[in-house]
C-alpha positions in Angstrom: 13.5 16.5 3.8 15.3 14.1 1.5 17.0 15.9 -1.6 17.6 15.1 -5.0 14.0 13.3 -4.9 13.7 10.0 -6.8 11.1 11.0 -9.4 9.4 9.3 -12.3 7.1 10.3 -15.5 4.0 9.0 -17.0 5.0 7.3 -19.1 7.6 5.5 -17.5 6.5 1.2 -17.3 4.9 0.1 -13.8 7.6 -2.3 -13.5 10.6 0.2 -13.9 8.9 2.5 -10.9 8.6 -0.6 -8.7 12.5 -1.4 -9.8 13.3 2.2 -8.8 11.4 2.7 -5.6 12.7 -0.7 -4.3 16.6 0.2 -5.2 15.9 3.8 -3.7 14.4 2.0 -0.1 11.4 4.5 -0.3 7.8 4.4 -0.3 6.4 6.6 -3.1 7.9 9.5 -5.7 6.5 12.2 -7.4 5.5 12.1 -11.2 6.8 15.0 -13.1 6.6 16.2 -16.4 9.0 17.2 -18.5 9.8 20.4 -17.1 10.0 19.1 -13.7 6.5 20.5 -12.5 4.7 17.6 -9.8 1.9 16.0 -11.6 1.0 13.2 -9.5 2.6 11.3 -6.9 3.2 7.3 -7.1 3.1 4.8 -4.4 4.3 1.4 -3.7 0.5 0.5 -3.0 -0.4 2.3 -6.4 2.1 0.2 -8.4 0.8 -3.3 -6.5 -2.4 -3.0 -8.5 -2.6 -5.7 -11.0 0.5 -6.7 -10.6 -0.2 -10.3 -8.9 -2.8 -12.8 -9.7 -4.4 -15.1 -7.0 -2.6 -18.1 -6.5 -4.4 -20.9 -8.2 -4.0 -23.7 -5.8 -5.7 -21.8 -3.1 -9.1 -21.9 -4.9 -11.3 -25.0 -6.1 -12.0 -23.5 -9.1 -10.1 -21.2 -11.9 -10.8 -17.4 -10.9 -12.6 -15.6 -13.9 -11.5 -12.1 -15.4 -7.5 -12.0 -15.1 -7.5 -11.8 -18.6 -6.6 -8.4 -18.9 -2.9 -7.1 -18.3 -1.5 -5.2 -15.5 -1.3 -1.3 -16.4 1.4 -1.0 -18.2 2.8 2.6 -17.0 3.0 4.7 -14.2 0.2 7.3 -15.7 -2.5 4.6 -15.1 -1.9 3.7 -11.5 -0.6 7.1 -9.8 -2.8 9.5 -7.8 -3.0 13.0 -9.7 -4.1 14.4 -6.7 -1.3 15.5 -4.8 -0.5 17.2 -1.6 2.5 19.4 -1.4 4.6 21.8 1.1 7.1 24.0 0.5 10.7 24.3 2.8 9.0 26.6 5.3 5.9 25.2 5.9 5.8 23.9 9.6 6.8 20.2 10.6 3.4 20.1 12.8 1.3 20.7 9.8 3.3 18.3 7.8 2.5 15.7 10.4 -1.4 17.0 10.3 -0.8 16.8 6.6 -0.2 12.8 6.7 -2.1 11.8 9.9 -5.2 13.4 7.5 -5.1 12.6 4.3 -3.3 9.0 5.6 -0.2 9.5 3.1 3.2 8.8 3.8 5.6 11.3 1.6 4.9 15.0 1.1 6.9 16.9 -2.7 8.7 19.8 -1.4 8.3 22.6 -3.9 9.9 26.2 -4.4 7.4 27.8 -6.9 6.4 24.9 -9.3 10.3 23.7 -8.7 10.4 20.2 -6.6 13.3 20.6 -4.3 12.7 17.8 -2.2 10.0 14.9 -0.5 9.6 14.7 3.5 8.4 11.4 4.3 7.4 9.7 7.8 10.7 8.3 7.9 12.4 11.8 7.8 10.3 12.8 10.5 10.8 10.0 12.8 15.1 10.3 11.8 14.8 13.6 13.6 13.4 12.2 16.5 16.0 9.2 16.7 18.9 11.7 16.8 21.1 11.4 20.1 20.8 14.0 22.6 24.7 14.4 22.2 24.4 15.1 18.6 21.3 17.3 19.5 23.1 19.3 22.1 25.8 19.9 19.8 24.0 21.8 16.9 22.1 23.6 19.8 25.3 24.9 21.0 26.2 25.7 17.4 23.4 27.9 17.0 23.2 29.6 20.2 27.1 30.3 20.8 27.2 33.7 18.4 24.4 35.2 20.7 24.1 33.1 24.1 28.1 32.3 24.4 27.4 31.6 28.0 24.2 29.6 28.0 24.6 26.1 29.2 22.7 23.4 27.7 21.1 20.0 28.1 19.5 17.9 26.0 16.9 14.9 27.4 14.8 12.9 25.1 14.9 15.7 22.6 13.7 18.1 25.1 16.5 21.2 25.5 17.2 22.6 28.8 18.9 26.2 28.7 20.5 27.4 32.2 21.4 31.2 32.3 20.4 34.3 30.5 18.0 33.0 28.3 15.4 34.3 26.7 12.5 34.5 24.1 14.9 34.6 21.0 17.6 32.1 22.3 14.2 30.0 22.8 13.3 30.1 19.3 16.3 29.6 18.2 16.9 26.8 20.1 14.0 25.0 18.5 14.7 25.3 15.3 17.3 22.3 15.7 15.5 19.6 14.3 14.9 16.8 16.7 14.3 19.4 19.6 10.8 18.6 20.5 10.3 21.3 23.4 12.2 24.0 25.5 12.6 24.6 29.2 14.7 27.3 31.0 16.3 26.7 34.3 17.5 30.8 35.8 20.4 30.6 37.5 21.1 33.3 40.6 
């Protein structure tokens, strides 16, 4: 999850979201109002619309009806339908959440509160951590209760060796990045 979010209003011109999005490197933010509550969500694709106009010397002839003007704010290009999760809700159903509905960012929200946006890119950073750094915050996490456990980390995938057990498993994968869990007994 990436917080503070990059937000914008209504009201606010096309070309000052495109400006903002582009300086921020991401691919959408949520519209709010002006108590901070997610109305709609706006993406790069939604503020493209309009904005160019065919390139005249690649046609014969001049192209009809681009007389009217780009939308001028963010209210007339942004979706008002908008999915959201909240901080608990499961990274597999965010994933099912995007592979669905074919969307890239998810708003965050505690309540009606926006507290952050999870986007593909966030999901794909935790897998690109290195084992090393993965291992590490496993450790972290296990050493209060499993001080003894020994641990490996492959490709994302933890290997516990010793007393392990259901809750040290659990545990274990809450470490983002850790993609799955396998105990090794020792004698």
């Amino acid at each position: 999850m990436t917080s503070p979010v990059v937000t914008v209003r209504r009201t606010d011109p096309v070309r000052q979201a495109v400006r903002l999005l582009h300086h921020h490197d991401v691919t959408a933010a949520p519209v709010v109002d002006d108590t901070g509550r997610v109305i709609g969500i706006v993406s790069e694709l939604d503020l493209l619309r309009g904005e160019f106009e065919p390139d005249p010397r690649a046609r014969l002839r001049p192209v009809n009806g681009l007389d009217e003007p780009p939308p001028p704010t963010v209210g007339e290009v942004m979706s008002g339908k908008v999915i959201t999760v909240t901080e608990t809700t499961d990274v597999t159903t965010a994933i099912e959440l995007m592979v669905g509905l074919r969307v890239k960012s998810l708003p965050v929200i505690r309540g009606d509160a926006l507290v952050g946006i999870v986007s593909r890119r966030d999901l794909t950073a935790m897998l690109a951590r290195p084992d090393s750094s993965l291992r590490d915050d496993v450790l972290a996490a296990l050493r209060e209760q499993y001080p003894g456990l020994e641990v490996t980390v492959h490709d994302g995938i933890a290997e516990l060796t010793g007393p392990a057990d259901d809750v040290a498993d659990v545990i274990t994968r809450t470490v983002p990045g850790i993609v799955r869990v396998t105990h090794r007994s020792t004698p």
